[in-house]
C-alpha positions in Angstrom: -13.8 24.1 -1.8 -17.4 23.6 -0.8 -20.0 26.6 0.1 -19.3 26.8 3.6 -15.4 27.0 3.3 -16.7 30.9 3.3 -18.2 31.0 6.7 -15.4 29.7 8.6 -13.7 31.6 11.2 -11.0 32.8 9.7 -11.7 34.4 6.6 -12.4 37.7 8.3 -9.1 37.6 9.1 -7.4 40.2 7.4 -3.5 39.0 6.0 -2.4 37.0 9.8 1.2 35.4 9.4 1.8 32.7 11.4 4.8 31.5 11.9 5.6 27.9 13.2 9.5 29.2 14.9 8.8 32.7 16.9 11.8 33.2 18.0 12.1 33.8 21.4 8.5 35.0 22.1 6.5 33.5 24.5 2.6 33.9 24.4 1.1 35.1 28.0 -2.7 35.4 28.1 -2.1 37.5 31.2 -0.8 40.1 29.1 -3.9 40.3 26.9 -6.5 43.3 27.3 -9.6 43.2 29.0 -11.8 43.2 26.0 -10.2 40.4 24.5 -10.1 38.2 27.3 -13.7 39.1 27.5 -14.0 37.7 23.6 -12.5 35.0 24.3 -15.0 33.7 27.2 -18.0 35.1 25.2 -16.7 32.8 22.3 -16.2 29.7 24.7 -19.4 30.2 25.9 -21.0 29.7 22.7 -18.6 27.0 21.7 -20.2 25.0 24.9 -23.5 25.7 24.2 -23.6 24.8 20.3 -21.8 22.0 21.5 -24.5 20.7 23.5 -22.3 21.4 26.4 -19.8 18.7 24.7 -16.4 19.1 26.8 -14.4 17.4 24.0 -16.2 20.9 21.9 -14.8 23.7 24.4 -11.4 21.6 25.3 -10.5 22.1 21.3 -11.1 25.9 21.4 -9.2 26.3 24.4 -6.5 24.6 23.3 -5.8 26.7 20.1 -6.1 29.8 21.8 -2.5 29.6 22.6 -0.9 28.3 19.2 -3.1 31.7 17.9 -1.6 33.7 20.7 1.7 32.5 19.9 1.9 32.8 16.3 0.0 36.2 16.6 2.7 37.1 18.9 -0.6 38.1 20.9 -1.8 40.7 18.8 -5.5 41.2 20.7 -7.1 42.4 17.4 -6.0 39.1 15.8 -7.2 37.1 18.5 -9.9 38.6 18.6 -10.7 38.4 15.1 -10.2 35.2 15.7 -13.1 34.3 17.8 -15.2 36.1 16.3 -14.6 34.2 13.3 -15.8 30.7 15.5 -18.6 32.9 16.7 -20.0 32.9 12.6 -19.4 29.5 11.5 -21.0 28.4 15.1 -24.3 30.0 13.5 -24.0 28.1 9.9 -22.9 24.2 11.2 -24.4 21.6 13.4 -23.0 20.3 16.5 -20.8 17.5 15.0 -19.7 19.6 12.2 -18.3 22.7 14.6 -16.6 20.0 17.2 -14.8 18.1 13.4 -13.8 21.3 12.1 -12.6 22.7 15.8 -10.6 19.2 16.0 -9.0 19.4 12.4 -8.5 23.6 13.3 -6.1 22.4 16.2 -4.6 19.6 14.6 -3.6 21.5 11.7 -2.3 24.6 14.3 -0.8 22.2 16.8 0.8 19.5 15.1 0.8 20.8 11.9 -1.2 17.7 9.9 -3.7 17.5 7.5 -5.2 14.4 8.2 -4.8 11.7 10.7 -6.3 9.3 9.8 -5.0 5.4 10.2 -2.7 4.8 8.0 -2.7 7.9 6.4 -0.6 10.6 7.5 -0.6 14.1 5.8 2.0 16.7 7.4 3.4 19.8 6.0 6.6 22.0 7.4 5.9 25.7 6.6 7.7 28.8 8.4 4.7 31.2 6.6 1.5 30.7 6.8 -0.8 33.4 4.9 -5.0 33.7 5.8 -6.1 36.1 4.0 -10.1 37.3 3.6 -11.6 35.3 1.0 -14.4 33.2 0.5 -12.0 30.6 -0.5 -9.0 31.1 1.2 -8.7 29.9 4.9 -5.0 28.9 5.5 -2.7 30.0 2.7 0.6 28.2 2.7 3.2 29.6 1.3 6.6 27.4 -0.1 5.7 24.8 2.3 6.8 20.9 2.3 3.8 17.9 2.1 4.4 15.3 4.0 2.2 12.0 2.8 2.8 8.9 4.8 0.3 5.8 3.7 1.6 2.9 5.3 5.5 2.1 4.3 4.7 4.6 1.5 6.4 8.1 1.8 5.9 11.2 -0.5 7.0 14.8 0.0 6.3 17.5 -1.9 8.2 20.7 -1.9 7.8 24.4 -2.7 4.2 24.0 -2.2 1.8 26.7 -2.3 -2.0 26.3 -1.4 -4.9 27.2 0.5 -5.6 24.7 3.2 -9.4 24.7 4.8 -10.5 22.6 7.9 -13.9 22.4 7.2 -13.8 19.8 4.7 -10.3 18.6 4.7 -9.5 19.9 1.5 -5.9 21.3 0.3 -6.4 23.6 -3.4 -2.7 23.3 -4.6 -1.9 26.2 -6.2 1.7 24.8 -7.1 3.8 22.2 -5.8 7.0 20.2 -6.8 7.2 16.2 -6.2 11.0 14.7 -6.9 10.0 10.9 -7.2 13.5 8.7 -7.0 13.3 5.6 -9.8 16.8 4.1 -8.3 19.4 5.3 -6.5 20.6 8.0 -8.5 17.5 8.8 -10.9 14.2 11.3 -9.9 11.5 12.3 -12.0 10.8 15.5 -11.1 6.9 16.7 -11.2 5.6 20.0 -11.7 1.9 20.3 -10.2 -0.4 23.2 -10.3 -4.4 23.8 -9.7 -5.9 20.7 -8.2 -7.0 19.6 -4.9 -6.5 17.3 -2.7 -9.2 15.9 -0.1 -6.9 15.2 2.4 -9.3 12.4 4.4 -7.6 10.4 1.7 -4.7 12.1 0.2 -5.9 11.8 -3.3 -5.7 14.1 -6.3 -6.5 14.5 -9.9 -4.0 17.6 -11.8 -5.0 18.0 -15.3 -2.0 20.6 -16.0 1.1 18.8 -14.5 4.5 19.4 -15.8 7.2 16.1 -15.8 10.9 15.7 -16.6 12.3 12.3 -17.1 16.4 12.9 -16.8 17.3 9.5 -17.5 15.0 9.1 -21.0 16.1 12.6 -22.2 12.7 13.8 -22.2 12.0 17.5 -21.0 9.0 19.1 -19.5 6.1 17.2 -20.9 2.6 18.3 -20.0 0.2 15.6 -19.1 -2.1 14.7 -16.1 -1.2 13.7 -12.4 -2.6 11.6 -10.2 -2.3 10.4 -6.9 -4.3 7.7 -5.1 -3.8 6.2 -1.8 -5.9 2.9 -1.5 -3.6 0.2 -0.1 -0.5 2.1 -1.5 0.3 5.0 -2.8 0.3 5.1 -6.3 1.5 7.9 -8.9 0.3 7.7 -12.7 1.1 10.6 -15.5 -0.1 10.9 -18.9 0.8 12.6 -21.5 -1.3 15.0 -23.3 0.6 14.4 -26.7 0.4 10.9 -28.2 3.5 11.1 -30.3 6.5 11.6 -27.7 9.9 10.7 -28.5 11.7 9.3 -25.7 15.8 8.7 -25.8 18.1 6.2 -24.1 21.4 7.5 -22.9 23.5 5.7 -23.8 21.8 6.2 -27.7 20.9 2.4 -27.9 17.5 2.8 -27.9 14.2 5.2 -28.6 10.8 4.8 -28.6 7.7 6.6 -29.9 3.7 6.8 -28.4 2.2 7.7 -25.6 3.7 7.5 -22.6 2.2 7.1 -18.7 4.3 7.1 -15.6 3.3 4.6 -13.0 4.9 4.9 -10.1 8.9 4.1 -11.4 7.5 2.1 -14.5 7.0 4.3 -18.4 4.7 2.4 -20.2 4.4 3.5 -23.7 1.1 2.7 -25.9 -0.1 3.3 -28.8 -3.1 6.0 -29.8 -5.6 5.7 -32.4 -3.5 5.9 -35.4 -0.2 4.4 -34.6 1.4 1.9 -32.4 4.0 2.3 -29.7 7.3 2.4 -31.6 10.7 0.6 -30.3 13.4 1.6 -32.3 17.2 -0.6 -31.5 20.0 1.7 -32.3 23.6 0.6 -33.0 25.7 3.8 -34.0 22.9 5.8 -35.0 22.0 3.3 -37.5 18.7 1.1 -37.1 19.2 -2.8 -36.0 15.7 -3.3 -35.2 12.2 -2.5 -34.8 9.5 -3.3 -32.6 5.7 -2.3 -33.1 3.5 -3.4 -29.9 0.3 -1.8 -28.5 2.5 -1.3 -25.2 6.5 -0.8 -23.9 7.4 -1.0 -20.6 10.4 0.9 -19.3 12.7 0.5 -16.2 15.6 1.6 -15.6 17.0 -1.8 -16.1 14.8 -2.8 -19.0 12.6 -2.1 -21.7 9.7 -5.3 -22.1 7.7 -5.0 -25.1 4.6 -7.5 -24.8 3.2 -9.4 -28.4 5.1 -7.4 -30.6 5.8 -7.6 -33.6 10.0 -7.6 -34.9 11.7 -6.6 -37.7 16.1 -6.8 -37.5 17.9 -5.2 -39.8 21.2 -6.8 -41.0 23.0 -4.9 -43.4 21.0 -5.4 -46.0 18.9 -7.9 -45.3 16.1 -8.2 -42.7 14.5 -11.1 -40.6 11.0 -10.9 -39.2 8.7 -12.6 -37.0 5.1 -11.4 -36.8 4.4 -11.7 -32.2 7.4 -12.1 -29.8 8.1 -11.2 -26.1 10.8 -8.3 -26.4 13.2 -7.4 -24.0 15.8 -5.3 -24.0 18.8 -4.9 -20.8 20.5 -1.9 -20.3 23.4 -3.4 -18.5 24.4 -5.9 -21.2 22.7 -4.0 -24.3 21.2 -6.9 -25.3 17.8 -7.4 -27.3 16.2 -11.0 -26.7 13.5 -12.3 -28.8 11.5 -15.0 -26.7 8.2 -17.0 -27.5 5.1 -16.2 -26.0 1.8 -18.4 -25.1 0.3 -16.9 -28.5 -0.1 -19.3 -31.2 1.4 -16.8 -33.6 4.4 -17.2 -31.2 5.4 -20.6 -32.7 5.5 -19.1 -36.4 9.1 -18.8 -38.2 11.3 -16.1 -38.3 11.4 -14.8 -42.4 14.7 -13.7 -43.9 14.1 -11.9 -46.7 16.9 -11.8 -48.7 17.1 -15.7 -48.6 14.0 -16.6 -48.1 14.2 -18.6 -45.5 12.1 -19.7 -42.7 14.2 -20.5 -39.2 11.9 -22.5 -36.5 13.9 -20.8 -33.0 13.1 -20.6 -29.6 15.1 -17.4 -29.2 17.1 -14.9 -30.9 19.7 -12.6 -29.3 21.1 -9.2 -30.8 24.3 -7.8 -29.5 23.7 -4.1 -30.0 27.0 -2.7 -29.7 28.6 -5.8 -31.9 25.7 -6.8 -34.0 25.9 -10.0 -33.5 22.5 -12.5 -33.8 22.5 -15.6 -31.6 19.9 -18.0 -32.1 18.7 -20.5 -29.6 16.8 -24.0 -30.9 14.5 -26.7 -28.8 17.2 -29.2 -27.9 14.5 -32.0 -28.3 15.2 -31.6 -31.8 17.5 -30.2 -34.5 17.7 -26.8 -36.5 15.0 -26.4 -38.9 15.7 -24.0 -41.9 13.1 -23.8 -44.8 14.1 -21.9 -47.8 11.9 -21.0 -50.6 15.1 -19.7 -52.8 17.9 -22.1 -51.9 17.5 -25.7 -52.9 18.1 -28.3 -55.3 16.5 -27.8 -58.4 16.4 -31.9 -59.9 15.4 -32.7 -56.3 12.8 -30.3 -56.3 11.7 -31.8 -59.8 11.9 -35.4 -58.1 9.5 -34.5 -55.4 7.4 -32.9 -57.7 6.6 -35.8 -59.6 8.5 -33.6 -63.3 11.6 -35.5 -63.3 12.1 -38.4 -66.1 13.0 -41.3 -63.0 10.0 -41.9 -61.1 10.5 -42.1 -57.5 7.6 -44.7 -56.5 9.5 -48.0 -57.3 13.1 -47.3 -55.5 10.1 -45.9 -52.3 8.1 -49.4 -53.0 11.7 -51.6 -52.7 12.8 -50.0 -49.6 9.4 -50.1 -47.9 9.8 -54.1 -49.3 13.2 -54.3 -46.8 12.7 -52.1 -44.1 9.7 -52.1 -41.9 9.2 -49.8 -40.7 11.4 -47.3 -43.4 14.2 -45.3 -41.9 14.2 -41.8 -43.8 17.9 -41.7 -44.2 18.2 -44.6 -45.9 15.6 -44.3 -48.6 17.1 -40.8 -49.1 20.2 -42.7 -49.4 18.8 -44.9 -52.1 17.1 -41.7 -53.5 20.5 -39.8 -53.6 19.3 -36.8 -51.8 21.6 -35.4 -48.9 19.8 -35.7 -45.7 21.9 -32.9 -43.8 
């Protein structure tokens, strides 16, 4: 809160309750005594006159007198109290500073907003209201609900308390709750204390904020909140800890970094000693492994951008150094695509054979273990194998065997022109398939 927050009018104010429902009381200023009706025209009188005789200055004290009577239940030494506190803050402003913070005053008593401003509308719902004398406390609300409208965007915020001042449009939170729905039957639930918000825009910074992620198994987890409201609202958290353990389920799937929650998307990265970890589960034994710099979780999917695969099958293993990763929760399948990095093109490696497979794509069935893969149709299966192969072909390629190979090549090229491959391997008795 700035400076002046401690000359506004109603920090002399000593504990006031306002209440937005009074029951069945009605405020009459006909009922008030002489001396406060007196107040109240002394006050107007300087409201005009700071005001440069402004009628759009006097009209908004006016106009809160009876929202004060009525949620005073026209208690004279409130009221009075009250102007008295416009009466200081008229001696410490300049004119266009005491005719916005009378306009935001009466906004905030009348229709119970925050800020107005196009596009941006910030509303709270309160049955207490606290001011209490402090240099930083003007309105005190106490377990209220925050209302944020930024366009088609919609937050609220529940069990709120916080101290609310007009003069610069500022809300401290002391605590507040935000359930934030990521489909139809899923909420994060966030924990906010000690920040504040400068309502003009409805943005906030909390660098002690509390989040629970039901549907990832992952409890309270400190980090920091944010909200900004540019063109949308948006909502990011960040963890404190750089190691967090995060847990389908349905126990298909974990994953290990960083995490930050933007808006209904976890994005896990890695910190400075250790990627983000995707770990593939198939009864609580591993099937694969996924190291990227960043994960991306939905509650539909988990994409894991230029990572780097490892799949475990019994005991063997196959490999591929930068793949596009994605993983569906509906079918509980893990598809291996290429990517437009030239790594991308490389071979998968099976290490127990040896061999180097040229695919497209590669599909695990979690629950059956199962690997599917998926070649270029232009062209057939290539399988390279640096274990499995011939070993008196291998010797006739390599130029050790006792029949050289150069005069059967020379008498097909002789026949053919141009040479078809199978049938010099024909002639060269090596199986071509």
């Amino acid at each position: 809160m700035k400076k002046q927050t401690a000359f506004f009018l109603l920090i002399i104010i000593p504990f006031l309750y306002l209440r937005a429902q009074s029951g069945d009381f009605v405020f009459d200023p006909k009922k008030l005594l002489p001396t406060t009706t007196a107040q109240i025209d002394s006050t107007a009188s300087r409201v005009y006159n700071a005001g440069m005789t402004s009628r759009s200055t006097i009209g908004l004290f006016k106009e809160s007198i009876p929202f004060i009577g009525q949620i005073t239940r026209g208690k004279d030494s409130l009221i009075t109290s009250y102007c008295q506190g416009i009466d200081t803050i008229i001696t410490k402003v300049n004119t266009s500073s005491l005719e916005k913070i009378l306009r935001q005053n009466l906004s905030f008593l009348k229709d119970h907003a925050l800020c107005t401003k196009e596009g941006n509308i910030i509303t709270y719902t309160c049955d207490t209201v606290l001011l209490s004398p402090s240099q930083k406390t003007i309105y005190h609300l106490k377990n209220a609900s925050l209302h944020i409208r930024n366009g088609a965007d919609s937050l609220t915020f529940t069990h709120l308390d916080g101290l609310y001042s007009p003069v610069d449009a500022s809300l401290e939170i002391q605590k507040a709750t935000l359930c934030y729905p990521i489909n139809d039957t899923d909420s994060i639930t966030y924990h906010i204390a000690s920040c504040t918000m400068g309502t003009d825009y409805g943005s906030f910074v909390c660098q002690s904020a509390l989040a629970s992620f039901p549907l990832y198994k992952l409890e309270k987890t400190s980090g920091v909140f944010s909200l900004s409201q540019a063109n949308k609202t948006d909502i990011k958290f960040s963890s404190h800890r750089t190691d967090i353990l995060i847990k389908d389920t349905s126990n298909y799937w974990t994953a290990r970094g960083r995490f930050t929650m933007k808006n209904k998307e976890l994005w896990v990265e890695k910190d400075q000693t250790h990627h983000a970890r995707l770990f593939i589960l198939r009864n609580d034994s591993l099937s694969a492994k996924i190291l990227s710099e960043e994960i991306l979780i939905t509650d539909t999917t988990v994409r894991v951008p230029s990572s780097s695969v490892v799949l475990y099958v019994k005991n063997d293993s196959i490999t591929h150094p930068m793949l596009l990763s994605v993983y569906r929760r509906d079918t509980r399948t893990l598809t291996l695509y290429q990517s437009s990095d030239p790594l991308s093109s490389a071979p998968y490696f099976d290490s127990f054979s040896a061999l180097k497979l040229f695919a497209r794509a590669v599909q695990l069935d979690v629950p059956t273990a199962n690997i599917a893969f998926a070649f270029d149709p232009r062209t057939r299966p290539l399988v390279i194998s640096d274990r499995y192969f011939e070993k008196e072909i291998y010797k006739y390629f390599q130029g050790t065997s006792l029949k050289n190979p150069l005069p059967t090549i020379l008498s097909i090229c002789g026949t053919y022109s141009p040479t078809p491959v199978d049938v010099l391997a024909q002639r060269m008795g090596i199986p071509t398939a």
